[in-house]
C-alpha positions as CSV (number, residue, x, y, z in Angstrom):
1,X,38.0,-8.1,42.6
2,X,41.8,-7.2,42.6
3,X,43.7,-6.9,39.1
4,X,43.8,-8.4,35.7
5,X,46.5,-8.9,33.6
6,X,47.2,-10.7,30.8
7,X,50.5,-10.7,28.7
8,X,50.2,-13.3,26.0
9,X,53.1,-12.3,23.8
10,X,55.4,-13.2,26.6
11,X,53.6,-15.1,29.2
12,X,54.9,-15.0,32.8
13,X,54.0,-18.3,34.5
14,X,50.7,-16.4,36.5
15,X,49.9,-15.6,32.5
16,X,50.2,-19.2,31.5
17,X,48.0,-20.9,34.8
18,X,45.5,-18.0,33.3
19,X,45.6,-19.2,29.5
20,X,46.0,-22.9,30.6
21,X,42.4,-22.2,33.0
22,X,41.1,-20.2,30.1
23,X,40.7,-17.5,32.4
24,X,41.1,-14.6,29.5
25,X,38.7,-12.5,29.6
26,X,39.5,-9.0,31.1
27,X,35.9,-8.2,31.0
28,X,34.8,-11.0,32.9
29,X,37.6,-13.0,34.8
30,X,37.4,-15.6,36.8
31,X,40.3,-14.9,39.6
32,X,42.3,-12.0,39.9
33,X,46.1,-11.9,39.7
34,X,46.6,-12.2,43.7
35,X,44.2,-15.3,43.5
36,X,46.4,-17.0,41.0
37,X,49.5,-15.9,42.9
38,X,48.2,-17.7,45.6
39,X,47.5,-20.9,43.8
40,X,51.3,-20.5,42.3
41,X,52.6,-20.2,45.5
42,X,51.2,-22.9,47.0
43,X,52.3,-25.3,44.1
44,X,55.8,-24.0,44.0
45,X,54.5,-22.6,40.7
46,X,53.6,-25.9,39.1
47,X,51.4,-24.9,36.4
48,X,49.4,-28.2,36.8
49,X,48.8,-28.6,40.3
50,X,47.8,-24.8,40.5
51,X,45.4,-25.4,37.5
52,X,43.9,-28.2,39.9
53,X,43.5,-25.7,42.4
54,X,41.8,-23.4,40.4
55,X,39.2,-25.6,38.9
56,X,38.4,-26.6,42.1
57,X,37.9,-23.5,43.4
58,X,35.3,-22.7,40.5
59,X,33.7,-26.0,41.4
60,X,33.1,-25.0,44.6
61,X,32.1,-21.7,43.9
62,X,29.6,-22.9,41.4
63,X,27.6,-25.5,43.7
64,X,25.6,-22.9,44.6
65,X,24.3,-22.0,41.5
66,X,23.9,-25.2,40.4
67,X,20.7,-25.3,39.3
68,X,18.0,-26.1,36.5
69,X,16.1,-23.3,35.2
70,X,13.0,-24.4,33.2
71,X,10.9,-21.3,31.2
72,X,8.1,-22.2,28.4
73,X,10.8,-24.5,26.0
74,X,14.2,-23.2,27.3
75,X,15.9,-24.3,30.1
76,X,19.6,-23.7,32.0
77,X,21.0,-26.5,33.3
78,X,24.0,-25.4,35.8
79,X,23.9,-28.6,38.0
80,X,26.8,-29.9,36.0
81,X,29.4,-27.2,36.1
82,X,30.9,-28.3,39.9
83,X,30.9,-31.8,38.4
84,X,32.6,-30.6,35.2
85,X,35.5,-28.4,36.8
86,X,35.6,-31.1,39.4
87,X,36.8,-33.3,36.4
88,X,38.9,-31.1,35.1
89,X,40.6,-30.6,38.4
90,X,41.1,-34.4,38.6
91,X,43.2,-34.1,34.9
92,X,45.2,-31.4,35.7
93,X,46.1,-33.5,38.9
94,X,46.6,-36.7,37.4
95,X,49.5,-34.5,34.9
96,X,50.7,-33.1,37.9
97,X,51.1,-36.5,39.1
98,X,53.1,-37.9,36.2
99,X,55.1,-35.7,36.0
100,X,56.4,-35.9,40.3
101,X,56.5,-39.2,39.7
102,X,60.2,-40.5,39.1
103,X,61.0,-43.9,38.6
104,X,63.8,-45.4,41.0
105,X,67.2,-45.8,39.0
106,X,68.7,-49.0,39.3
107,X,72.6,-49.7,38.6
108,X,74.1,-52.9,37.9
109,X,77.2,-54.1,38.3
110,X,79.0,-55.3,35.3
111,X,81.8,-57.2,37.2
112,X,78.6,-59.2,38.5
113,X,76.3,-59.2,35.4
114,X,74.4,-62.9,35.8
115,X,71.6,-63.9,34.1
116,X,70.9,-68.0,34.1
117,X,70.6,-69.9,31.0
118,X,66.5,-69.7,31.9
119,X,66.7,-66.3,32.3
120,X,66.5,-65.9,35.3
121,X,67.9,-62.0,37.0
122,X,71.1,-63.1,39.3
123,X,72.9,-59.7,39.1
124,X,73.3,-57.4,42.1
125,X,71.8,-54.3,42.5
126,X,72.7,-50.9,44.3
127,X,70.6,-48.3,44.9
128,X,71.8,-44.4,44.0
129,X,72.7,-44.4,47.8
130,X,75.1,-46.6,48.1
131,X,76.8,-45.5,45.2
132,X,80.0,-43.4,45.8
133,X,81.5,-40.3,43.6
134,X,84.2,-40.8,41.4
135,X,87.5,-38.3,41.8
């Protein structure tokens, strides 16, 4: 495994995908700083989408010990850790999704401002394109 570091008092954005994953635990971590550089890179360093990333890769990771271990009254259950980062993967990508997501600005006219007198919309529209700059 390659390095660890953590720097909470003044987070770097690799420090904040580590806190935001709860990946803080020097003695035990999860991914190593290259791992989460890689992640960060291939989200353009959004913190969301690379969070996504992550807890899919921990999902995948775990399938393999997903399993149910049953001694005298105790039993493990790891069958429901992929499931559980798997879902946790799906929030940080639904943020990640609001936030991309713009709404398309629409400019009206005020020389051609028409509603009806049943309310009905009559004013024209441009879109940002056919807009042109002012000076």
């Amino acid at each position: 495994m390659g390095n660890f570091t953590l720097n909470e008092a003044s987070p770097g954005t690799r420090d904040k995908l580590r806190i935001l994953i709860g990946d803080t635990n020097p003695d035990a971590p999860v991914f190593s700083d290259e791992e989460l550089g890689v992640f960060l890179t291939r989200n353009s360093d959004n913190l969301d989408k690379s969070a996504a990333d992550a807890c899919r890769a921990v999902a995948f990771s775990s399938v393999k010990l997903a399993i149910i271990v049953k001694l005298l009254d105790t039993s493990i259950d790891r069958s429901k850790i992929p499931q559980m980062y798997l879902n946790l993967a799906r929030e940080f990508q639904s943020r990640a999704d609001l936030i991309d997501y713009k709404e398309p600005i629409e400019y009206i006219d005020s020389m051609n401002y028409n509603v009806t007198e049943y309310g009905e919309d009559k004013s024209e529209y441009v879109d940002e394109d056919e807009l042109g700059t002012v000076g």
